[in-house]
C-alpha positions in Angstrom: -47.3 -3.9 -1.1 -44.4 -3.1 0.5 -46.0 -1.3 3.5 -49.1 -2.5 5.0 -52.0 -0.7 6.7 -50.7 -1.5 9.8 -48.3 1.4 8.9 -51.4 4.0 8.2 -52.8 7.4 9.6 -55.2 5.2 11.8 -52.5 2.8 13.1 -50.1 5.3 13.9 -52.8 7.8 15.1 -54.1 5.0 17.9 -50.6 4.2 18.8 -49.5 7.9 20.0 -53.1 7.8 21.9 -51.9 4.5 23.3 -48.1 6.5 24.3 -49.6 9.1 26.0 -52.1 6.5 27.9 -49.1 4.5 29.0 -47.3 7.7 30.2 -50.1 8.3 31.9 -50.8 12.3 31.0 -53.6 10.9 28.7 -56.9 13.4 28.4 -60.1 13.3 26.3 -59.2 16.6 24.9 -56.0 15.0 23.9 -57.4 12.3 22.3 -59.3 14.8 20.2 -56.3 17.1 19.3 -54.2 13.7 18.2 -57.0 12.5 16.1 -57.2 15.9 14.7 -53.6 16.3 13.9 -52.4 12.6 13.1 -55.3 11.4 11.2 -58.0 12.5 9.0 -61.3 14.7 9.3 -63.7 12.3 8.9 -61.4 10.0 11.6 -63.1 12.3 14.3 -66.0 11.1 14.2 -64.8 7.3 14.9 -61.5 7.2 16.3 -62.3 8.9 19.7 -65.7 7.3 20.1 -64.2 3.6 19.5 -61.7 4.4 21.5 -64.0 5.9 24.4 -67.1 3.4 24.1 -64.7 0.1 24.8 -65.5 -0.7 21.0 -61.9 -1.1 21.1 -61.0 -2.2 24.2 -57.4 0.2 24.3 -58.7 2.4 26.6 -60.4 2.6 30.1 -63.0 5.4 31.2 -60.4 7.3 33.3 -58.0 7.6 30.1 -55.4 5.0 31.3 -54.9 1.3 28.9 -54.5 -2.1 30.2 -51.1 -1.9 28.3 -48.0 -1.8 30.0 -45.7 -1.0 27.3 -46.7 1.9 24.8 -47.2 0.3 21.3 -43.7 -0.6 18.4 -44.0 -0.9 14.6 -40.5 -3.0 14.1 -39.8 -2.8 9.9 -40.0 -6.1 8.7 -36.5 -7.3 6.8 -38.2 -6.8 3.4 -39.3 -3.0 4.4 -35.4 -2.4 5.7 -34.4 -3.7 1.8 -36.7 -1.4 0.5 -35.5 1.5 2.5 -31.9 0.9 1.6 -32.5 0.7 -1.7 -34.1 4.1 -1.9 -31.4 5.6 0.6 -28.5 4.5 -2.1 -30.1 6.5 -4.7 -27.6 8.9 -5.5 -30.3 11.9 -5.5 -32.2 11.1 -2.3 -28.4 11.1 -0.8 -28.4 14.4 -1.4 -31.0 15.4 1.6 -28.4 14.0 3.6 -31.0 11.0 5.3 -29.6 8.6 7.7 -32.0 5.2 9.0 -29.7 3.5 11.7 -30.1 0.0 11.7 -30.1 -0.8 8.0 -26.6 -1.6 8.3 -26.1 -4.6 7.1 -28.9 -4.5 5.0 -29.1 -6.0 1.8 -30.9 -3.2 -0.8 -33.9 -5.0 -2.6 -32.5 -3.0 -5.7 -29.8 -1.4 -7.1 -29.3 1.5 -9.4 -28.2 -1.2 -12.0 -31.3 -2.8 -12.2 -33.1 0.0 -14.2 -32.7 1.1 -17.8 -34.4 4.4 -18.2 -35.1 5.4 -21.9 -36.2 8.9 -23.1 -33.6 10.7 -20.8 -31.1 13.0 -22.0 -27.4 11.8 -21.1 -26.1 15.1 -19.4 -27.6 14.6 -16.4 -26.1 16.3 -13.1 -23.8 14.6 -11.3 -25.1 14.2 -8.2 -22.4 12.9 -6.4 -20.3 15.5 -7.0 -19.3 17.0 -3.1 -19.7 20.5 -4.4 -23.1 19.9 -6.1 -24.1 18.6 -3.1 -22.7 21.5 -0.9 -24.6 23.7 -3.3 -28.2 21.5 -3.0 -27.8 21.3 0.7 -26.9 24.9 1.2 -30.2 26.1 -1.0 -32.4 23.6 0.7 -31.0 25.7 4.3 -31.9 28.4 2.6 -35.8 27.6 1.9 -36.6 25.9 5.4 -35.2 29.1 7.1 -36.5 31.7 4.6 -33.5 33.3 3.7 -32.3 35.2 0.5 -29.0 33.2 -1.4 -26.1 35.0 -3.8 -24.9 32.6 -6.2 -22.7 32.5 -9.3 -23.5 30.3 -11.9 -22.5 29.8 -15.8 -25.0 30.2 -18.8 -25.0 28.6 -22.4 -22.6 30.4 -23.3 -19.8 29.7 -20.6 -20.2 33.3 -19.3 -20.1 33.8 -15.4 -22.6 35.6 -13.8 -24.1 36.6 -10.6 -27.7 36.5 -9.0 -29.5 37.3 -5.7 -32.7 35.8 -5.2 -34.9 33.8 -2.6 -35.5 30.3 -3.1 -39.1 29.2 -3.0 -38.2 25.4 -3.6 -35.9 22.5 -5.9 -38.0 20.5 -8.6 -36.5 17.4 -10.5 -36.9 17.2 -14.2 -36.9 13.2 -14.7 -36.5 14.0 -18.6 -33.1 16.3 -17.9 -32.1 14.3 -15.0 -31.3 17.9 -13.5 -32.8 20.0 -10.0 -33.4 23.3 -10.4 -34.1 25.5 -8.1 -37.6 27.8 -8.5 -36.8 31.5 -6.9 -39.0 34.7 -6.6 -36.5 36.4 -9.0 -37.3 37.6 -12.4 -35.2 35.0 -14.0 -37.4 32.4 -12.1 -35.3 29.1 -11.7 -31.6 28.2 -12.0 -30.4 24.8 -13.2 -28.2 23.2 -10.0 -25.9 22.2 -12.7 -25.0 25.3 -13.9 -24.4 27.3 -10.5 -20.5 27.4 -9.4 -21.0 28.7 -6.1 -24.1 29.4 -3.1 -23.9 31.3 0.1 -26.9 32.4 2.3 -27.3 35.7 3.0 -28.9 37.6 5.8 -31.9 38.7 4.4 -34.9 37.4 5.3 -38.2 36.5 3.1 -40.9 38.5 4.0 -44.1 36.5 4.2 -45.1 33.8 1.0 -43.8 34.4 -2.3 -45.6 32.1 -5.4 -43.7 30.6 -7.9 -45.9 31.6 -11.2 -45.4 29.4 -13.9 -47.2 29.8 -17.2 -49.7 27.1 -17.3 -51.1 25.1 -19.9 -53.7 22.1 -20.7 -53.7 19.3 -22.9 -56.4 16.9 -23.2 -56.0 13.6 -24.0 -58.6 10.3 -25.1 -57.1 7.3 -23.3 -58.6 3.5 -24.6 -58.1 1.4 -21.4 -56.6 -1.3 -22.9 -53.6 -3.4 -21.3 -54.1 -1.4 -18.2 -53.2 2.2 -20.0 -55.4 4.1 -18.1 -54.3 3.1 -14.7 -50.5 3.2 -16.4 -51.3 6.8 -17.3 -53.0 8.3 -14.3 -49.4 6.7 -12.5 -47.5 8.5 -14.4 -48.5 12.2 -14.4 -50.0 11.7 -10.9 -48.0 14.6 -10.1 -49.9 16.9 -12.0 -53.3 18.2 -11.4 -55.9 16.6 -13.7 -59.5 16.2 -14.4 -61.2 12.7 -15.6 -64.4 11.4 -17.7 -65.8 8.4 -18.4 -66.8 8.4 -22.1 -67.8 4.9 -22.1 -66.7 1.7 -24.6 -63.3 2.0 -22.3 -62.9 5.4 -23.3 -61.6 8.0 -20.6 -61.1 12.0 -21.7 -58.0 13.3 -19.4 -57.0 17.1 -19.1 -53.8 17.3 -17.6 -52.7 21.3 -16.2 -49.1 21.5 -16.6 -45.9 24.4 -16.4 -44.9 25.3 -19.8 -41.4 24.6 -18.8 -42.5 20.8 -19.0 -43.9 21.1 -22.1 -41.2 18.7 -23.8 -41.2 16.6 -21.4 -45.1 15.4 -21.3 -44.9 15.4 -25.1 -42.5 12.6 -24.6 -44.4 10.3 -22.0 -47.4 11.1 -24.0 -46.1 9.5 -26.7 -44.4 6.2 -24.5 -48.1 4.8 -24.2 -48.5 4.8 -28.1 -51.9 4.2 -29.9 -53.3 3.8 -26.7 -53.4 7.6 -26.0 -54.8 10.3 -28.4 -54.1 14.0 -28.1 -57.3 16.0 -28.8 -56.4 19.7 -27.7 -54.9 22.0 -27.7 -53.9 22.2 -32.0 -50.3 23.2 -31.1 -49.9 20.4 -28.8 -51.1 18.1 -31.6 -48.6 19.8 -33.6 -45.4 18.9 -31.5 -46.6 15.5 -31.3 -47.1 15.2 -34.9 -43.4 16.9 -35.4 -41.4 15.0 -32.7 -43.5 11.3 -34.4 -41.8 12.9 -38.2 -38.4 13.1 -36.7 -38.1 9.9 -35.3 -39.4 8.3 -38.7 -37.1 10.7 -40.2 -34.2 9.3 -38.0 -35.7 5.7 -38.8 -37.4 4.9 -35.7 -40.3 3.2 -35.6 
């Protein structure tokens, strides 16, 4: 583990108790809205009583600590590598994130140490100063609820133009491409594809969804070599149901956007024998057809 639970809710929750003790501006109703807001539900019905009983002996009756510096949480050297490993990725670069003191940090890992199959080669080039003009000047545009005009190229070359609000930037790992989800008709707009971005003065009125067509597939996992901890891992961004079916059997419905559709076909098939498709029939289908045109391109 690369973080330990000295880094946790709890942890962290106690220490800005322990701040505001050491400041000396430290209440009981405090205490309660710091639990509430740092930590958990179920954490207010311990952390303020262990706190207040002398179960953990942080803090007095009258709200002050026998501490005379507020509590640290110093990175240790492996956590600093691990953070500067993550901040040279070319796409978290792109939120523009800056850690001081990771200097002269050695990264744990580089880009070079990964070889990532089942990607399409035409990625966006993230680097790129105007791509990242345009992602920073969309992601503006979200946090301060703002309308955008941008122009941007279609499969054909053409130019066009489009007004929209943006609701929010999601990665495709298989396209190794952003787009950016809007409340416009056309819906999203590959980063890629857009030539220029400027925010405009209009303002979002209230919460606009993104609707995406969803869809369910339903797989029969054999937990063997680990595969069902391997597969829960790997589509633990989308929202899923479980059973147990017995004999290391698991039944798995995974809700997906249709948009994705190639994509889960693909990891779906990356765990082999292991996984079975059982619903819906067309699923099946483009399983069955993307299996024929790999033996038909003589993979195996």
């Amino acid at each position: 583990m690369i973080y330990s639970e000295l880094f946790s809710a709890y942890y962290n929750t106690v220490a800005s108790v322990l701040e505001h003790a050491v400041k000396g501006d430290l209440t009981d109703d405090l205490i309660y809205q710091l639990v509430e807001y740092k930590a958990f539900p179920d954490s207010m019905l311990t952390i303020p009583s262990a706190l207040k009983d002398g179960s953990w002996p942080l803090i007095r009756k009258d709200d002050t600590t026998p501490l005379e510096h507020a509590p640290t949480m110093p990175l240790t050297t492996l956590q600093k590598r691990w953070l500067k490993a993550v901040l040279e990725d070319p796409r978290v670069q792109l939120f523009d994130i800056h850690i001081d003191g990771l200097e002269d940090v050695e990264p744990l890992f580089t880009q070079e140490d990964y070889k990532v199959y089942d990607r399409y080669q035409d990625g966006d080039n993230f680097t790129d100063p105007k791509y990242r003009k345009i992602f920073r000047t969309l992601l503006e545009a979200i946090h301060e609820e703002r309308g955008v005009s941008i122009q941007s190229t279609n499969r054909y070359g053409d130019l066009k133009r489009y007004a929209f609000f943006p609701i929010c930037l999601e990665y495709s790992s298989k396209d190794d491409k952003f787009r950016v989800l809007t409340s416009g008709q056309k819906g999203e707009h590959n980063l890629g594809r857009i030539t220029s971005c400027r925010i405009t003065d209009q303002k979002r009125a209230g919460y606009c969804p993104v609707i995406h067509p969803k869809s369910h597939v339903t797989l029969e996992i054999l937990d063997e070599r680990s595969t069902l901890e391997r597969v829960m891992n790997h589509f633990a961004h989308f929202r899923k149901r479980a059973e147990d079916l017995g004999d290391k059997k698991y039944r798995l419905e995974i809700e997906y956007a249709s948009a994705d559709e190639t994509e889960l076909v693909i990891n779906i098939l990356s765990f082999g024998q292991y996984v079975k498709v059982l619903e819906p029939l067309e699923f099946r289908e483009l399983v069955i057809r993307r299996l024929k045109d790999q033996q038909n391109c003589g993979l195996r």
